[in-house]
PDB file with SEQRES, HELIX, SHEET and CRYST1 records, atoms N, CA, C and O in Angstrom:
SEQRES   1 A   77  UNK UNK UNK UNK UNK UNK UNK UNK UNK UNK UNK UNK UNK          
SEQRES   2 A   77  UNK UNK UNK UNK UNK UNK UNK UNK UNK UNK UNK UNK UNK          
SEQRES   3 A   77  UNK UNK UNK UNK UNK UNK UNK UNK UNK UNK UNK UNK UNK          
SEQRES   4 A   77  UNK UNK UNK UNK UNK UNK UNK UNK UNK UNK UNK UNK UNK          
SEQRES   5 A   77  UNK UNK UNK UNK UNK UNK UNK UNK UNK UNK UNK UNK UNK          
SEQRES   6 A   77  UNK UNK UNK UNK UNK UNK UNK UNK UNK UNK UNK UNK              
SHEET    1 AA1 2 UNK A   3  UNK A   5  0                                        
SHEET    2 AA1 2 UNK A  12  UNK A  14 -1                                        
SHEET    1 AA2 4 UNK A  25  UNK A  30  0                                        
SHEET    2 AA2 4 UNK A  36  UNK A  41 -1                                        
SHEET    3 AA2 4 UNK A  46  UNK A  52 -1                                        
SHEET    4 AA2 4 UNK A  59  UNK A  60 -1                                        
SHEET    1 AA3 2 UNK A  46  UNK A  52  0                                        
SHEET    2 AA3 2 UNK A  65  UNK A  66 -1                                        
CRYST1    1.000    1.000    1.000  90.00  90.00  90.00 P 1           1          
ATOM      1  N   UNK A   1       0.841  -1.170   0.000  1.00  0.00           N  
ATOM      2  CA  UNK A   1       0.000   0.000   0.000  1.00  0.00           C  
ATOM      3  C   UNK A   1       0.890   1.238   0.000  1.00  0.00           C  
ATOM      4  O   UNK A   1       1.937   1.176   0.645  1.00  0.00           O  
ATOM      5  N   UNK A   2       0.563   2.434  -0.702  1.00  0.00           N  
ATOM      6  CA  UNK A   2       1.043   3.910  -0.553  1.00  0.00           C  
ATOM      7  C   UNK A   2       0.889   4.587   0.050  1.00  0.00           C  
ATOM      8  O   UNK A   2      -0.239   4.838  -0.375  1.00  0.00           O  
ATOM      9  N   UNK A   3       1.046   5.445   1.030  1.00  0.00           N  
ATOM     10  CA  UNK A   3      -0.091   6.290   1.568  1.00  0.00           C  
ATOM     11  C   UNK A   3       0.580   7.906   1.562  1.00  0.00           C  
ATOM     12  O   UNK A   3       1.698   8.310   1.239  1.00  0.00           O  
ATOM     13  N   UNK A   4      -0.293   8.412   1.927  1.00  0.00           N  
ATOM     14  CA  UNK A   4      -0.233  10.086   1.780  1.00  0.00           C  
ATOM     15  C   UNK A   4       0.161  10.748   3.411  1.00  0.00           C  
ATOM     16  O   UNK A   4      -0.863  10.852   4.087  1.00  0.00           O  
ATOM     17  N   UNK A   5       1.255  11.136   4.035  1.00  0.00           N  
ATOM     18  CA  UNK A   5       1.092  11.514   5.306  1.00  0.00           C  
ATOM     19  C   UNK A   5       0.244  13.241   5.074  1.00  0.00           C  
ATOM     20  O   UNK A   5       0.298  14.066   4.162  1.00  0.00           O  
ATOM     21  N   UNK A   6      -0.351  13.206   6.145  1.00  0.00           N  
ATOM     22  CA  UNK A   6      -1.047  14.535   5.972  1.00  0.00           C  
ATOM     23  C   UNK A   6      -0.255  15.799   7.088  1.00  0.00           C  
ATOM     24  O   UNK A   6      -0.290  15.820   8.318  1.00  0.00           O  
ATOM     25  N   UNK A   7       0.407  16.745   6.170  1.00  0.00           N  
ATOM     26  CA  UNK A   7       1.132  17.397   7.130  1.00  0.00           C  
ATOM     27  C   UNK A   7       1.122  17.706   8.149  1.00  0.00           C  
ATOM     28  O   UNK A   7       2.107  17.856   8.872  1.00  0.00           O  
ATOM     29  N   UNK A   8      -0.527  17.938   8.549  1.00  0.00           N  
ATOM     30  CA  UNK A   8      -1.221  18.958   9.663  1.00  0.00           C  
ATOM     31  C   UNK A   8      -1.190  18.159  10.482  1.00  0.00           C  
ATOM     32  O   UNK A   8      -0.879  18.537  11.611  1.00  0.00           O  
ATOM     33  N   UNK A   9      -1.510  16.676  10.247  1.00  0.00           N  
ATOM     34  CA  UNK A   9      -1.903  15.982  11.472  1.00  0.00           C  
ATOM     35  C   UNK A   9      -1.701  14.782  12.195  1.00  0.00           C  
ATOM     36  O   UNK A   9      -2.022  14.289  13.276  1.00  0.00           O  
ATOM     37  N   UNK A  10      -0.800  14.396  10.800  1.00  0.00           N  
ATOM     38  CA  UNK A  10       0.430  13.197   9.889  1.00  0.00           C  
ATOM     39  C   UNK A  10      -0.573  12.008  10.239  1.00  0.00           C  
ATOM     40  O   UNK A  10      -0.114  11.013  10.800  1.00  0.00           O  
ATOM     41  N   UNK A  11      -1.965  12.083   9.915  1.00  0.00           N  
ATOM     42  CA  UNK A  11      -2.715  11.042   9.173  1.00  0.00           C  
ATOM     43  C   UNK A  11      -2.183  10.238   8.008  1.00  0.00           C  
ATOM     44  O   UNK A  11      -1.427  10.800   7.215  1.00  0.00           O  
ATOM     45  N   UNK A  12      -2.465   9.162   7.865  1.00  0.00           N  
ATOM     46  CA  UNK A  12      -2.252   8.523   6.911  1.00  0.00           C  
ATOM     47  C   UNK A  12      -3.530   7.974   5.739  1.00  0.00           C  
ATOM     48  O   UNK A  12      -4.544   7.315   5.971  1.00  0.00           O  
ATOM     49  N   UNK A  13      -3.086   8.458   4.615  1.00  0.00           N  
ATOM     50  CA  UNK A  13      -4.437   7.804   4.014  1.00  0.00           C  
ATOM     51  C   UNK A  13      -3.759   7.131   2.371  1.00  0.00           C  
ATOM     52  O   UNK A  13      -2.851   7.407   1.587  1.00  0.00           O  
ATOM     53  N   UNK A  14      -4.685   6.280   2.486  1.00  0.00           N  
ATOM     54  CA  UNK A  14      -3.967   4.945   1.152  1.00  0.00           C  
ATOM     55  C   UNK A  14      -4.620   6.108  -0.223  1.00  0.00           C  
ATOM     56  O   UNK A  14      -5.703   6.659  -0.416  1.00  0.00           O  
ATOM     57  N   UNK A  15      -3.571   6.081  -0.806  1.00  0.00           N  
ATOM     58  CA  UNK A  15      -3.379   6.345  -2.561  1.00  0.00           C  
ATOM     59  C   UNK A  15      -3.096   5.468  -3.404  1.00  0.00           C  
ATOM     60  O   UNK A  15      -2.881   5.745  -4.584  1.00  0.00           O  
ATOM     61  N   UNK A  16      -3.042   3.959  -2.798  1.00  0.00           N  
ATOM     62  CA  UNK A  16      -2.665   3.435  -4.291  1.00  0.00           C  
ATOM     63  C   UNK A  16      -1.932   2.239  -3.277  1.00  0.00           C  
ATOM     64  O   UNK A  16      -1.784   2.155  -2.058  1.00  0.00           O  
ATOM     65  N   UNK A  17      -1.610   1.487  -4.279  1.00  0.00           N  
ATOM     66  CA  UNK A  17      -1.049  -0.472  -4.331  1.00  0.00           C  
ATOM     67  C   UNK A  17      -0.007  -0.316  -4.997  1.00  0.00           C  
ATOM     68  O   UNK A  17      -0.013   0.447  -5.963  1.00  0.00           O  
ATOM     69  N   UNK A  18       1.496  -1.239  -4.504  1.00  0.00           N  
ATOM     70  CA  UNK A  18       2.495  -1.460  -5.790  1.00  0.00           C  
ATOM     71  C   UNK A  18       2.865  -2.335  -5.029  1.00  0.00           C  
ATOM     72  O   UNK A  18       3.033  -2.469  -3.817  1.00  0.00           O  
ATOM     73  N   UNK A  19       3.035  -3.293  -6.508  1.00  0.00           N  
ATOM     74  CA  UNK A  19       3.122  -5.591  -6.061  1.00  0.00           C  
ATOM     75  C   UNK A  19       4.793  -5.316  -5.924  1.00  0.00           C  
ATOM     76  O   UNK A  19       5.604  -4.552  -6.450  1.00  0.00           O  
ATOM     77  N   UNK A  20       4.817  -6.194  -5.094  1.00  0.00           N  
ATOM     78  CA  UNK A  20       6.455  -6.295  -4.759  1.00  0.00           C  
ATOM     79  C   UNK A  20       7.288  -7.379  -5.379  1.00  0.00           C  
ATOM     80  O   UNK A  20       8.426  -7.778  -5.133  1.00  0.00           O  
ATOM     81  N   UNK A  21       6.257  -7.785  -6.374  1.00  0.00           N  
ATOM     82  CA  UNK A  21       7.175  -8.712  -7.605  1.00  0.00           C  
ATOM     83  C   UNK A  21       7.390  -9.906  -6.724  1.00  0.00           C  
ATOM     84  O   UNK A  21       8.446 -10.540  -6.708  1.00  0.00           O  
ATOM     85  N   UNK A  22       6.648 -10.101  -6.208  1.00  0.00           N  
ATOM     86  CA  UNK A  22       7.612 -11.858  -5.466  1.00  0.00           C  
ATOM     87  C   UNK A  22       6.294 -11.795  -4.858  1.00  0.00           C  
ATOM     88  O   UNK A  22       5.506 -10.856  -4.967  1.00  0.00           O  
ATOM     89  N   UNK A  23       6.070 -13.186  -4.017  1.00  0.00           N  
ATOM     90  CA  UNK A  23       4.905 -14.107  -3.057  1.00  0.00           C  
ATOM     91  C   UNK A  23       5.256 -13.989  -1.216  1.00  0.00           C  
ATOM     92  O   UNK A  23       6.175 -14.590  -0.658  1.00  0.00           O  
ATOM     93  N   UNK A  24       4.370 -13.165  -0.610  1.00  0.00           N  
ATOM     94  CA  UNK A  24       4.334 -13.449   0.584  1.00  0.00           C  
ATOM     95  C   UNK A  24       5.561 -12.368   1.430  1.00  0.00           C  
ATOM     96  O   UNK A  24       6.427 -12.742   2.222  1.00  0.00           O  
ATOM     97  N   UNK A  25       5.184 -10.440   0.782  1.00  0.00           N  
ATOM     98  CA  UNK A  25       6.021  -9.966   1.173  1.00  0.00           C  
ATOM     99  C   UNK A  25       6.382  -9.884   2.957  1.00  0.00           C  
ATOM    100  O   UNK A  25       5.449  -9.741   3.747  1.00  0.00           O  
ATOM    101  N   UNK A  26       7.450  -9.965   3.316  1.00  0.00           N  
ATOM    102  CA  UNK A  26       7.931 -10.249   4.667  1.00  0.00           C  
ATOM    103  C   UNK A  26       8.121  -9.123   5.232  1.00  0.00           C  
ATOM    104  O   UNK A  26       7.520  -8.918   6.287  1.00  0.00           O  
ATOM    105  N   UNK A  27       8.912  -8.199   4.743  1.00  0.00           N  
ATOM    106  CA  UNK A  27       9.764  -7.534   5.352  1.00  0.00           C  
ATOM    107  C   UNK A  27      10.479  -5.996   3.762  1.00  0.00           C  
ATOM    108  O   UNK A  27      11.120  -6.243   2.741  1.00  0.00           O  
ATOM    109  N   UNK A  28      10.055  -4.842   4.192  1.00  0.00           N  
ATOM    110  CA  UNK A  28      10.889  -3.405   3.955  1.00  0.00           C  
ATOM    111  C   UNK A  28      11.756  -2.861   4.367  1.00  0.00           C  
ATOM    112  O   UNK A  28      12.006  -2.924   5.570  1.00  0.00           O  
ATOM    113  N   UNK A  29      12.416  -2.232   3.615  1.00  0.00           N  
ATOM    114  CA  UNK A  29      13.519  -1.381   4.213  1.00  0.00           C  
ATOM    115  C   UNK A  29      13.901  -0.090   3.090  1.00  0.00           C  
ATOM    116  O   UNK A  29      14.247  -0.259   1.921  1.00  0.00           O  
ATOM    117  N   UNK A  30      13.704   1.455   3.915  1.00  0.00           N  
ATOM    118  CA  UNK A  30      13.934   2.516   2.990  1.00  0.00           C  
ATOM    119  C   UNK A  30      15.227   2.763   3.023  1.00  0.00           C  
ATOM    120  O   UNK A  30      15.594   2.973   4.179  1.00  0.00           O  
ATOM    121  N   UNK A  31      16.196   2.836   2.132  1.00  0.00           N  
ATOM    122  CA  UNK A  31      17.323   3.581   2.031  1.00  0.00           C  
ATOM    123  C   UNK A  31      17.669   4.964   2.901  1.00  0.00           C  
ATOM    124  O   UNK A  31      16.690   5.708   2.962  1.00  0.00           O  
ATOM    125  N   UNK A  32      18.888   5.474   3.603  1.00  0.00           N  
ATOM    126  CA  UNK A  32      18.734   6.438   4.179  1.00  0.00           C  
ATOM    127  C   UNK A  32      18.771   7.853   3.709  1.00  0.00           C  
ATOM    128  O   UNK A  32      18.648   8.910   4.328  1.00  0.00           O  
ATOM    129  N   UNK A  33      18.936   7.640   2.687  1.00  0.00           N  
ATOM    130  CA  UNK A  33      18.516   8.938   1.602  1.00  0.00           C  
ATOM    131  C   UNK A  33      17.138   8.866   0.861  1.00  0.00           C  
ATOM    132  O   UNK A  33      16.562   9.693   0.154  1.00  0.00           O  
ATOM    133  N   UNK A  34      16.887   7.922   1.158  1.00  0.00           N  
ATOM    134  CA  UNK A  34      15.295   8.051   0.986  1.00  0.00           C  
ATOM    135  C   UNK A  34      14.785   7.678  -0.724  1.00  0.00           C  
ATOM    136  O   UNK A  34      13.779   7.947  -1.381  1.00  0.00           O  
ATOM    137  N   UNK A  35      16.559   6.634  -1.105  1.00  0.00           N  
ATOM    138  CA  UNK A  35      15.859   7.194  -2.581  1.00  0.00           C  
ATOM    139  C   UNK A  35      15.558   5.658  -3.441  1.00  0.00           C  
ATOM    140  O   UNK A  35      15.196   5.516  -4.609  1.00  0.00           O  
ATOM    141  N   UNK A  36      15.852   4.603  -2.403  1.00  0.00           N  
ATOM    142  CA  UNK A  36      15.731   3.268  -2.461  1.00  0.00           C  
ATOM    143  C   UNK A  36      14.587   2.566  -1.282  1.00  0.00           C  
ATOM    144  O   UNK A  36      14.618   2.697  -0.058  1.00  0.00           O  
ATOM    145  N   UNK A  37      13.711   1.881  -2.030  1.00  0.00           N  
ATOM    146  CA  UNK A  37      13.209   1.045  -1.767  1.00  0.00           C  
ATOM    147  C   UNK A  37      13.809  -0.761  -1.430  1.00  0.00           C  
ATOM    148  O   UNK A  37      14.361  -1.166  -2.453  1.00  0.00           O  
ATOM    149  N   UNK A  38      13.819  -1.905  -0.241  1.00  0.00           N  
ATOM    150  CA  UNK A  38      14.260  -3.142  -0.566  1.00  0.00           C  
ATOM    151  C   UNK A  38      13.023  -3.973  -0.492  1.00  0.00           C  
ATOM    152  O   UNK A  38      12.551  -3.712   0.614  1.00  0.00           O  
ATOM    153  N   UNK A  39      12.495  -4.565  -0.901  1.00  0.00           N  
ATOM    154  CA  UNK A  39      11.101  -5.863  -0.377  1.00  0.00           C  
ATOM    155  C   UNK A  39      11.899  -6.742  -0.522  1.00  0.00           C  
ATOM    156  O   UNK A  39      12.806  -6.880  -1.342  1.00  0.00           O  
ATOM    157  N   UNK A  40      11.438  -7.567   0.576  1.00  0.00           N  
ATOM    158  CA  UNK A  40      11.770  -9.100   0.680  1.00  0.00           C  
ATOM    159  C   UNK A  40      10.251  -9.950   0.753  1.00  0.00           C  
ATOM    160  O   UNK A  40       9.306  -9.928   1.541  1.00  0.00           O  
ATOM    161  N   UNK A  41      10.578 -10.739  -0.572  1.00  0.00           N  
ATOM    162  CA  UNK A  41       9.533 -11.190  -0.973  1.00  0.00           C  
ATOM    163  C   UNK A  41      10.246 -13.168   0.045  1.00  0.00           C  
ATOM    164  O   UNK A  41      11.209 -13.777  -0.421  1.00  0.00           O  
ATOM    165  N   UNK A  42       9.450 -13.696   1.352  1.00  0.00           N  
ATOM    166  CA  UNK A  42       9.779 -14.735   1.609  1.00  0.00           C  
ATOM    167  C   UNK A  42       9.108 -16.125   0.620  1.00  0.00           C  
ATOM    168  O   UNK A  42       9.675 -17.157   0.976  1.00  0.00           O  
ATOM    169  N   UNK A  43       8.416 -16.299  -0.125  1.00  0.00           N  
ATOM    170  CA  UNK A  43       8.141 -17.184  -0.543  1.00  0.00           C  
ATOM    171  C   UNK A  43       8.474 -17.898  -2.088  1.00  0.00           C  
ATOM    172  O   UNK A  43       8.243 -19.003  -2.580  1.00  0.00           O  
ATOM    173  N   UNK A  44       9.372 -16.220  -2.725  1.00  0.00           N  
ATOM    174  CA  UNK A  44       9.531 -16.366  -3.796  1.00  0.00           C  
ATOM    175  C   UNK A  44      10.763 -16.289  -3.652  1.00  0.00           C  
ATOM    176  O   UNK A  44      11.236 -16.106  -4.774  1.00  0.00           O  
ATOM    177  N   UNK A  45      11.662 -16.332  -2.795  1.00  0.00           N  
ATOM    178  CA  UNK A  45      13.287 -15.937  -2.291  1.00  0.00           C  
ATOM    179  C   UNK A  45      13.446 -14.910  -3.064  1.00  0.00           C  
ATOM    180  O   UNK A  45      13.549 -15.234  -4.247  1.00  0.00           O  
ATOM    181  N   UNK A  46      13.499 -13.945  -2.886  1.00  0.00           N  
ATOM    182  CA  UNK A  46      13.690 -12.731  -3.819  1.00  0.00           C  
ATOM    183  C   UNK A  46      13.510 -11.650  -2.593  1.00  0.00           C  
ATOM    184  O   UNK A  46      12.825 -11.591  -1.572  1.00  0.00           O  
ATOM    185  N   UNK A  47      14.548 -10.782  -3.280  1.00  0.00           N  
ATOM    186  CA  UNK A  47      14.707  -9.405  -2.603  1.00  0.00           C  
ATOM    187  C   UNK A  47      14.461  -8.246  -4.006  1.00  0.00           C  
ATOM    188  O   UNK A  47      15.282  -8.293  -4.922  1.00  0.00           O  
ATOM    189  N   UNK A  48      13.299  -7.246  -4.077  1.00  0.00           N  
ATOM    190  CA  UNK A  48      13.461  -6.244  -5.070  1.00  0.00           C  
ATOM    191  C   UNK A  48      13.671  -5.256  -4.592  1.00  0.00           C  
ATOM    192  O   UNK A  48      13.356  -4.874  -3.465  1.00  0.00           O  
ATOM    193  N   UNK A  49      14.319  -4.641  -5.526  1.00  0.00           N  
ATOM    194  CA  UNK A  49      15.113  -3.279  -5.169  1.00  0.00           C  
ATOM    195  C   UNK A  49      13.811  -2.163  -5.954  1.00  0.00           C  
ATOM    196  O   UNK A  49      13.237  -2.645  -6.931  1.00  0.00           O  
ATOM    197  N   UNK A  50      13.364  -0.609  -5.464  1.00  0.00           N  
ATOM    198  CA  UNK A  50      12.887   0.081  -6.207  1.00  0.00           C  
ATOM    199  C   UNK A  50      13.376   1.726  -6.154  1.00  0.00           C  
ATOM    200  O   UNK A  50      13.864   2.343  -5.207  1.00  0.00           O  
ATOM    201  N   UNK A  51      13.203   1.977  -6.900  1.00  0.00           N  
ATOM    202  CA  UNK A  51      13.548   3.630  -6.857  1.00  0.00           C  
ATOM    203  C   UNK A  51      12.098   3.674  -6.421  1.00  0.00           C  
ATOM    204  O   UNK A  51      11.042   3.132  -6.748  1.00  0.00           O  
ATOM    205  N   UNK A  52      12.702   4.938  -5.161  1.00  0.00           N  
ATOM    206  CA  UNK A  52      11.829   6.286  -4.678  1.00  0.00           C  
ATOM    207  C   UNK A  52      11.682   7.564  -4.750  1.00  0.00           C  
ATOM    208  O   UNK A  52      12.308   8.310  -3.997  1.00  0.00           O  
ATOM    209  N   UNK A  53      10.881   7.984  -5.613  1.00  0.00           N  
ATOM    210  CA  UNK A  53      10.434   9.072  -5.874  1.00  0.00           C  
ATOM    211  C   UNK A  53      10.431   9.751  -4.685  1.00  0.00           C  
ATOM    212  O   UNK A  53       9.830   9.154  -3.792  1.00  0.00           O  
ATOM    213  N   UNK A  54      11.045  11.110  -4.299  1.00  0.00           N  
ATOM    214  CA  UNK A  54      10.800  11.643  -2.896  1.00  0.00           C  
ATOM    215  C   UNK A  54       9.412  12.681  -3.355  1.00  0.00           C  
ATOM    216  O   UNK A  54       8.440  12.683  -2.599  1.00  0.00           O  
ATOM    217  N   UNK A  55       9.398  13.307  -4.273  1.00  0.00           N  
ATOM    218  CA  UNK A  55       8.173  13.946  -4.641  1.00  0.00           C  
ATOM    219  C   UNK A  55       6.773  13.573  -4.252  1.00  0.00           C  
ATOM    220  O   UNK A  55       5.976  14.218  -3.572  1.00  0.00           O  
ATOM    221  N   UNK A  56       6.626  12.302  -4.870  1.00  0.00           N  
ATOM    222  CA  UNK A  56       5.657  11.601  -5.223  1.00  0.00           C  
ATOM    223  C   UNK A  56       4.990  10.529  -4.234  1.00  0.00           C  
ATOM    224  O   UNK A  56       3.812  10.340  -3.933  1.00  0.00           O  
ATOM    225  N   UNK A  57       6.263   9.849  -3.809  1.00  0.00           N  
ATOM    226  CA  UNK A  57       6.204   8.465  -3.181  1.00  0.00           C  
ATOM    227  C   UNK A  57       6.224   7.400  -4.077  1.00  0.00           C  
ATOM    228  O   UNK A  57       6.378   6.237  -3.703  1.00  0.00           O  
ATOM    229  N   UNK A  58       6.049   7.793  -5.458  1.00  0.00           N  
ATOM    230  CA  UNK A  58       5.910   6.325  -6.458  1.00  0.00           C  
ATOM    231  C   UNK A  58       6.975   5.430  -6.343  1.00  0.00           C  
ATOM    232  O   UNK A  58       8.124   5.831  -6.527  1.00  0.00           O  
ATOM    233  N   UNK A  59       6.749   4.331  -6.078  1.00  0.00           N  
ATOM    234  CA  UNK A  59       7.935   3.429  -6.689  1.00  0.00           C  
ATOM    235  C   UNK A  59       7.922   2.600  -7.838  1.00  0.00           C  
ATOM    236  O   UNK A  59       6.942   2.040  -8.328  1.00  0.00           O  
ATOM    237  N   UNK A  60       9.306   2.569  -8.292  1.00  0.00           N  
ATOM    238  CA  UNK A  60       9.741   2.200  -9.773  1.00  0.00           C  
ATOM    239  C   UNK A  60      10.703   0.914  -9.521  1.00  0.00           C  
ATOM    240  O   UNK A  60      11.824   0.739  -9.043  1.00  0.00           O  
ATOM    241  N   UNK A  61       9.727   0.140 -10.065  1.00  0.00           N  
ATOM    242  CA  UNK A  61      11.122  -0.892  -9.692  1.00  0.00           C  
ATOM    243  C   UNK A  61      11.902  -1.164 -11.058  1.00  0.00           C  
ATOM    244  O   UNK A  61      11.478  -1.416 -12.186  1.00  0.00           O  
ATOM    245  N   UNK A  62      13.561  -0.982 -10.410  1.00  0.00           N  
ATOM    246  CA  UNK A  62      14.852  -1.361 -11.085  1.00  0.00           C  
ATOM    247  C   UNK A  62      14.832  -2.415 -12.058  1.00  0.00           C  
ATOM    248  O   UNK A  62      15.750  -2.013 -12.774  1.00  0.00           O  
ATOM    249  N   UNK A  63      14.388  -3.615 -12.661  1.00  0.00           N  
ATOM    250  CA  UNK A  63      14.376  -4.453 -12.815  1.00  0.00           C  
ATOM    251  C   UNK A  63      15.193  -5.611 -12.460  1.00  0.00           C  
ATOM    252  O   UNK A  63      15.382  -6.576 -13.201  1.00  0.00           O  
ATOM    253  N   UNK A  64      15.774  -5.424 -11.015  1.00  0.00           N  
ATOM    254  CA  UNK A  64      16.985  -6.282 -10.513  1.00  0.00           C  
ATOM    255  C   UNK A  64      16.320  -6.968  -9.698  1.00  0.00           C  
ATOM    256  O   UNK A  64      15.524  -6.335  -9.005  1.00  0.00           O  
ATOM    257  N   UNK A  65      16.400  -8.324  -9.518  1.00  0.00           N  
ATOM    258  CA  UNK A  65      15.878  -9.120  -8.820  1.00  0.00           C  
ATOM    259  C   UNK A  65      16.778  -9.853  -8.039  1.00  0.00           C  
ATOM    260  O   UNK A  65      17.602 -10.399  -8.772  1.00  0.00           O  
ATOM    261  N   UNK A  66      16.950 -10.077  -6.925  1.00  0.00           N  
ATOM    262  CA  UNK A  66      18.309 -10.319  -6.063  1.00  0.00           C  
ATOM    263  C   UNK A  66      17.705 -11.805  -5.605  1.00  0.00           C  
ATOM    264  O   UNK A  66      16.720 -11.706  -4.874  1.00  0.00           O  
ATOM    265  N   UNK A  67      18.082 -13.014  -5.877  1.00  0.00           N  
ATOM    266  CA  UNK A  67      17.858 -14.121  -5.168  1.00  0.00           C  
ATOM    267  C   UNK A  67      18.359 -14.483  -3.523  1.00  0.00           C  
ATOM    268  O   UNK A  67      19.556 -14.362  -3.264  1.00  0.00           O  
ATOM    269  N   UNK A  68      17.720 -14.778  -2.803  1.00  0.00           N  
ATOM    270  CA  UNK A  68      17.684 -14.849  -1.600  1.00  0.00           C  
ATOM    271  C   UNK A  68      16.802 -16.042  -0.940  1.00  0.00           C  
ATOM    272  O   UNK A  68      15.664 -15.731  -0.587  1.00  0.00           O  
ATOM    273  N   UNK A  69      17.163 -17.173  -0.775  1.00  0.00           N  
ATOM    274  CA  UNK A  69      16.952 -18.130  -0.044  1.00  0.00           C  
ATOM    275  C   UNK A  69      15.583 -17.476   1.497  1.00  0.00           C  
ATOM    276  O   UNK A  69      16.065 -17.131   2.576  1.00  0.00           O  
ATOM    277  N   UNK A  70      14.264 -17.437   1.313  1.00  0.00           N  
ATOM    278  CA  UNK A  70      13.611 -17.328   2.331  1.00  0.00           C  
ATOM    279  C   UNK A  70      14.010 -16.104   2.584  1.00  0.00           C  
ATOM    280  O   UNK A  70      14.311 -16.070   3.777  1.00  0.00           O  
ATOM    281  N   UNK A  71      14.246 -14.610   1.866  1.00  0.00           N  
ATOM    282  CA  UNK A  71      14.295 -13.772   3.253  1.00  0.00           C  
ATOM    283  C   UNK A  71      13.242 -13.288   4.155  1.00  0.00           C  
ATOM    284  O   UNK A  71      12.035 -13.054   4.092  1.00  0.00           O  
ATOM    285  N   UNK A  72      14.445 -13.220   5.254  1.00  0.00           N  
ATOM    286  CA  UNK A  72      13.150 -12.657   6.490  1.00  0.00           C  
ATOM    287  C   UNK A  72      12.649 -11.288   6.827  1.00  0.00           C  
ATOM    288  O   UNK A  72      11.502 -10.958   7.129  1.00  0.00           O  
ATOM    289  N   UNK A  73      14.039 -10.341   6.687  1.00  0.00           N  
ATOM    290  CA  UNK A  73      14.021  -8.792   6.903  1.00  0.00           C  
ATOM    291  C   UNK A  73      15.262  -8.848   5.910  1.00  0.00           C  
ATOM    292  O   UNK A  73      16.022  -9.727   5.502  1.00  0.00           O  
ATOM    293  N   UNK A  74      15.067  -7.231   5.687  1.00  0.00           N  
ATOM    294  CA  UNK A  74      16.256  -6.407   5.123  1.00  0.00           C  
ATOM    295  C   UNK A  74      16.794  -4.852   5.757  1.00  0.00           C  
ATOM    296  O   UNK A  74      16.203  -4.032   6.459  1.00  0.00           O  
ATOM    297  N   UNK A  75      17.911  -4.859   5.286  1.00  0.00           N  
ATOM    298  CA  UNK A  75      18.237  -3.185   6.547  1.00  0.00           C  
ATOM    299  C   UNK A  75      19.403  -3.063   5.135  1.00  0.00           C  
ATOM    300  O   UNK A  75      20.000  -3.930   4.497  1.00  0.00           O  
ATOM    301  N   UNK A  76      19.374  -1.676   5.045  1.00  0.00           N  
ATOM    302  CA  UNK A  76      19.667  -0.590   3.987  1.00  0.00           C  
ATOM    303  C   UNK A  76      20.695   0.380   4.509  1.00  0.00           C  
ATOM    304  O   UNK A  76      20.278   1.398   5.061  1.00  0.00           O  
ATOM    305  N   UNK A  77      21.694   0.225   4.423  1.00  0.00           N  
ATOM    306  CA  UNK A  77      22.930   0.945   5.368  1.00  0.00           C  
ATOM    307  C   UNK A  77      23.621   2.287   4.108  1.00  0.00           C  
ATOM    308  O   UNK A  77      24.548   3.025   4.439  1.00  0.00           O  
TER     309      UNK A  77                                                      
END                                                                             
């Protein structure tokens, strides 16, 4: 899910869906510049990487698909 923080009151409200390319997402992690997306998809062993729009919030995914045996979490250093 996407969501919109609302400045005034930092509500959250859903704008929109983006599939994380793999089965049974586990676990996110934002880059600390804010400009990478990681999903760890556990059922499909796959980790996708996406660009983050800081504007927008859209994400774009890279077309890199990182194989990964079951992951559980990811952390973005």
């Amino acid at each position: 899910m996407i969501y919109a923080i609302d400045q005034m009151d930092g509500m959250l409200t859903c704008i929109g869906h983006e599939s994380t390319q793999g089965k049974t997402p586990r676990h996110f992690a934002v880059g600390p510049a804010g400009e990478f997306l990681l999903a760890a998809n556990q059922d499909s062993d796959s980790v996708v990487p996406f660009r983050l729009d800081p504007a927008s919030g859209e994400l774009m995914a890279t077309g890199h698909i990182v194989g990964v045996p079951t992951p559980v979490c990811v952390k973005v250093m």
